[in-house]
C-alpha positions in Angstrom: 19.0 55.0 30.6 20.0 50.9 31.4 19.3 52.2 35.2 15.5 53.5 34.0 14.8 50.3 32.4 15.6 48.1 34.9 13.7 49.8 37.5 10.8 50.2 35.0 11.4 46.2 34.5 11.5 45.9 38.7 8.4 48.7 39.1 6.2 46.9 36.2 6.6 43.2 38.1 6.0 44.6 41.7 2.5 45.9 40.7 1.7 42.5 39.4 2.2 40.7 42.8 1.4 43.6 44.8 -2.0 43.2 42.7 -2.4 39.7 43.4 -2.1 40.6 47.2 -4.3 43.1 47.4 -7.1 40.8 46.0 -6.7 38.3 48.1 -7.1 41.4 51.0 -10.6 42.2 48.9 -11.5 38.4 49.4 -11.0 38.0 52.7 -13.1 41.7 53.3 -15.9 40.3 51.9 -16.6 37.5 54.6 -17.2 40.1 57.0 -20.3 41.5 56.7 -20.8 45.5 57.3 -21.7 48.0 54.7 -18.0 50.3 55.1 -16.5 46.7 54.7 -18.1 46.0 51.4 -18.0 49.7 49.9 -14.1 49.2 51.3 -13.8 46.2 49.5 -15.6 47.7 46.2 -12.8 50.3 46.3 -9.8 48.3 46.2 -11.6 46.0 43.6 -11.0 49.1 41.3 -7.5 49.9 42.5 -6.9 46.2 41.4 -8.1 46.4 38.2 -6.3 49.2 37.6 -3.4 47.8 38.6 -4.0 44.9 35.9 -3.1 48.2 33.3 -0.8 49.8 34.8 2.3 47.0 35.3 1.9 46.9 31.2 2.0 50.8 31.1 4.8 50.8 33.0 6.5 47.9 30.9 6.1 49.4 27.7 6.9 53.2 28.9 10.4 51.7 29.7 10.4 49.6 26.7 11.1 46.8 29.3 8.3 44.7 27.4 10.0 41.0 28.4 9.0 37.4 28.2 9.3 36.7 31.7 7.1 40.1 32.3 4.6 38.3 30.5 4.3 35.3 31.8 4.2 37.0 35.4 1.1 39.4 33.8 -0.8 36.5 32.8 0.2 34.8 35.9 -1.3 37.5 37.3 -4.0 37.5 35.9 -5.2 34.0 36.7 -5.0 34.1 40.1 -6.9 37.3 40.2 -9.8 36.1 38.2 -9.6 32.9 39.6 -9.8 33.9 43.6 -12.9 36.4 42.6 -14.8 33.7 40.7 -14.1 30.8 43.1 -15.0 33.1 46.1 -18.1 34.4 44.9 -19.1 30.9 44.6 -18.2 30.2 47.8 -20.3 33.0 48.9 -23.5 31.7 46.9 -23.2 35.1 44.7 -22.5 32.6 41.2 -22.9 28.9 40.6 -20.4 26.6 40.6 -19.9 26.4 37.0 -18.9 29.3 36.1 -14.9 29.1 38.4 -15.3 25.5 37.1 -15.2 26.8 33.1 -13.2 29.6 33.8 -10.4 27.6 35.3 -10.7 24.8 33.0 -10.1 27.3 30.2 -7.5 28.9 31.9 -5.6 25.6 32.4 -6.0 24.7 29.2 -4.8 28.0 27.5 -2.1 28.4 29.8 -0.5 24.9 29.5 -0.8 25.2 25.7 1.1 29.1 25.7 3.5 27.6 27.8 4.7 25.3 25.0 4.7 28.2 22.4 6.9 30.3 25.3 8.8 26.9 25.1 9.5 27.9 20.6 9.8 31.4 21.4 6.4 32.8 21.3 4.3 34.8 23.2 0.5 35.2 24.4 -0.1 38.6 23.2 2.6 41.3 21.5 5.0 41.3 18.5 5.6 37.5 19.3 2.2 36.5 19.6 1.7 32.6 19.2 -1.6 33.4 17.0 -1.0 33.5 13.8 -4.4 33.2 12.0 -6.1 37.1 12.1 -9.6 35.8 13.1 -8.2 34.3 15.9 -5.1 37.0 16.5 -7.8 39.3 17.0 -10.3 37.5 19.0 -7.7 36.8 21.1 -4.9 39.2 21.2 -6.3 42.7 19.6 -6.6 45.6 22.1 -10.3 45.8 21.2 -11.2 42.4 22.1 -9.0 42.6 25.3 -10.4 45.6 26.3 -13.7 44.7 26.7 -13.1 41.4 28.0 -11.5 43.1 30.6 -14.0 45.9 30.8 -16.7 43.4 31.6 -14.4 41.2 34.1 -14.1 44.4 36.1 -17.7 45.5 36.1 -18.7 42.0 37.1 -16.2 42.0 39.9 -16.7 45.1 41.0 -20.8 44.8 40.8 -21.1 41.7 42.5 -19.6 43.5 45.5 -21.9 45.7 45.5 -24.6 44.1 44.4 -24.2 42.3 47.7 -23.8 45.5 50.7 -25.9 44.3 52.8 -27.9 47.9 53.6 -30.3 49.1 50.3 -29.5 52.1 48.5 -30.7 53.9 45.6 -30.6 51.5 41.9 -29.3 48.9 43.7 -31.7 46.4 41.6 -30.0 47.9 38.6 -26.5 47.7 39.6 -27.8 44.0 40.4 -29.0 43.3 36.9 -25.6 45.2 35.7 -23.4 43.0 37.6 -25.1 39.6 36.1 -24.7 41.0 32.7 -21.1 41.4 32.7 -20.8 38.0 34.8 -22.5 35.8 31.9 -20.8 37.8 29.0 -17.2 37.5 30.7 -17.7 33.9 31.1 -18.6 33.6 27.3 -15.8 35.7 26.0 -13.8 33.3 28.4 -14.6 30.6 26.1 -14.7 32.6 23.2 -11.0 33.6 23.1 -9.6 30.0 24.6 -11.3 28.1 21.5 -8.5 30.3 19.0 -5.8 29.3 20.9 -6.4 25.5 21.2 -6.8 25.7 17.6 -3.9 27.4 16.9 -1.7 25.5 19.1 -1.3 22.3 16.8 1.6 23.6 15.1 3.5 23.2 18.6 2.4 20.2 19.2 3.7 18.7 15.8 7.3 17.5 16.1 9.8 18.8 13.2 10.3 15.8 12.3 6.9 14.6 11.6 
């Protein structure tokens, strides 16, 4: 049983750099321009952001669920969202702004979780750092999670191909689509960093204060 955990531990990190690879691959498809390149790239967009499930599926079927796992999911995570943004502003498919916001949030968030991980406490699970239910929801419920994910992944995916350079059928409204999700990530990007700064004053409090 010890054995089964481990290797559940081991399995559940691998994904999460193997998934941080693999976009980086995607990113680097996506400067050369062909039709079987982009649809390629659109392909392994999904296997990536299936993989973004999957490392925790594996983590909690092994009840392997640790601290460090975490920290290496939202590690994760970061990059990820933060190669697709920056590239496709690179690329001229988003403006500036929006890898500018995201990564300002992200630096922000992150810096302040890693002073809760410092106390003991978590970004998301049984030892979440959000304590307030407004804001433990916003930012760590499934639901809320979900569909900030949910719209990450159609944006990412979209965009690709929203760009192949040949026409095919609704590609206007896989356009439209794409934009949607892009301008609704971005706000629930904001949305669930703004709990989190406000919760973070506790840790910042000395005990002796």
């Amino acid at each position: 049983m010890k054995k089964k955990l481990i290797e559940g531990y081991e399995m559940a990190n691998f994904i999460s750099i193997l998934r941080t690879i693999l976009a980086f691959v995607v990113i680097a498809m996506l400067f050369i321009k062909g039709n079987k390149v982009y649809w390629s790239a659109f392909g392994l967009t999904i296997i990536v952001i299936w993989m973004d499930g999957l490392d925790g599926y594996i983590a909690r079927k092994f009840n392997e669920c640790s601290k460090f796992g975490a920290l290496l999911d939202i590690l994760s995570d970061r990059i990820v969202e933060n190669v697709f943004w920056i590239s496709f502003a690179v690329l001229g498919w988003i403006g500036l702004w929006i890898p500018l916001v995201v990564m300002t949030r992200g630096i922000i968030t992150d810096s302040l979780r890693s002073l809760a991980l410092e106390q003991g406490f978590t970004a998301f699970g049984s030892t979440t750092m959000m304590k307030n239910p407004i804001g433990k929801f916003i930012v760590a419920s499934n639901f809320v999670r979900f569909t900030y994910a949910v719209c990450k992944a159609v944006a990412f995916a979209l965009l690709i191909a929203a760009h192949v350079p040949a026409d095919y059928p609704y590609k206007s409204i896989v356009t439209i689509v794409a934009y949607a999700s892009v301008y609704i990530s971005v706000f629930l990007c904001v949305a669930r960093g703004i709990p989190v700064i406000l919760e973070s004053k506790r840790f910042l409090v000395s005990k002796n204060d």
